[in-house]
C-alpha positions in Angstrom: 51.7 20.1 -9.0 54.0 17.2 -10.0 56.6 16.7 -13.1 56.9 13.9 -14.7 59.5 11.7 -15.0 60.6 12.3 -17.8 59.4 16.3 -18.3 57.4 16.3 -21.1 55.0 18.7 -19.0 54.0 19.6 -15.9 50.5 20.1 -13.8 48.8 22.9 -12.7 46.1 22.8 -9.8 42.2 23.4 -11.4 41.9 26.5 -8.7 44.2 28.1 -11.0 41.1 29.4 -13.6 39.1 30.4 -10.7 42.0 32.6 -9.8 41.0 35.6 -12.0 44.4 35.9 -12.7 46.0 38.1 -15.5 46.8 36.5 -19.1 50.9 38.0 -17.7 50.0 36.4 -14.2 49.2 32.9 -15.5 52.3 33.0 -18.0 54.7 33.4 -15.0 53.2 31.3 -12.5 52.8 28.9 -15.0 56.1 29.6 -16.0 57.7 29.1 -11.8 55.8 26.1 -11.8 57.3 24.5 -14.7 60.8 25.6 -13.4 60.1 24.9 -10.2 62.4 22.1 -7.7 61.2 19.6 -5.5 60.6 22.3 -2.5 59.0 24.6 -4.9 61.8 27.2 -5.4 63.5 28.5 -8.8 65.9 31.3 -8.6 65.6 32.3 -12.2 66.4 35.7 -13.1 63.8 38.4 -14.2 65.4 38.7 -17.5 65.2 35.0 -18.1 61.6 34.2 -16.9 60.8 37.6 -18.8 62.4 36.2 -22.1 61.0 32.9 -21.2 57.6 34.1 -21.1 57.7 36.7 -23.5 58.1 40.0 -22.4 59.5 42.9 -20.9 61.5 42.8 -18.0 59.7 45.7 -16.4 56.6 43.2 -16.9 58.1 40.6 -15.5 58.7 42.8 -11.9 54.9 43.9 -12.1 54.3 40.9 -12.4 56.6 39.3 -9.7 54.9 41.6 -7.4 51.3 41.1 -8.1 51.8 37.6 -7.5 53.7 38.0 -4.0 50.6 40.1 -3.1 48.3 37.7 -4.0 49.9 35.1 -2.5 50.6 32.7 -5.1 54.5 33.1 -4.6 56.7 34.8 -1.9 60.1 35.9 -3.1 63.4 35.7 -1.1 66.6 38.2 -1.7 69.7 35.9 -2.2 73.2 36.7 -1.2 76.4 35.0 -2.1 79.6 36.4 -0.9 78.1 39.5 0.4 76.6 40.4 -3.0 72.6 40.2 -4.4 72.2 37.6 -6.7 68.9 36.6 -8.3 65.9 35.9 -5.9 64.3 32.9 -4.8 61.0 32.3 -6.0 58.6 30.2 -4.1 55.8 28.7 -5.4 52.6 28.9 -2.5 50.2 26.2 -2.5 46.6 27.9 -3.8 
């Protein structure tokens, strides 16, 4: 799971369609993987990967959630100054 130099696209691993993941679950790991830094975090927030990827924000948590259970991403509360800001996504090798 590389990017290019120049970031026309991006890879995902082959396991991915032996997953059995959801058509919403594929769209937002897909989507973490694309946005995605060198150590595998993003800290989008889950109205932007939502409107990114096409739906509801609600969706997007299920979502979120189904794919920390399974293990394809673990997700990290971030604080600056005290307050919650958007959380740290972390893309798990499959």
């Amino acid at each position: 799971m590389r990017k290019n130099c120049n970031g026309q696209f991006f890879l995902l691993p082959n396991r991915i369609f032996d997953e059995r993941l959801s058509p919403n679950e594929f769209i937002v790991y897909s989507f973490l993987v694309r946005a995605k830094d060198s150590a595998g975090q993003s800290f989008w927030s889950v109205p932007m990967i939502a409107k990114s990827c096409s739906m509801c924000a609600s969706t997007c948590r299920k979502v979120l959630r189904s794919l920390e259970s399974g293990g394809y991403i673990t997700i990290s509360k971030r604080f600056i100054g005290g307050e919650q800001k958007s959380n740290l996504y972390t893309v798990n090798k499959i």
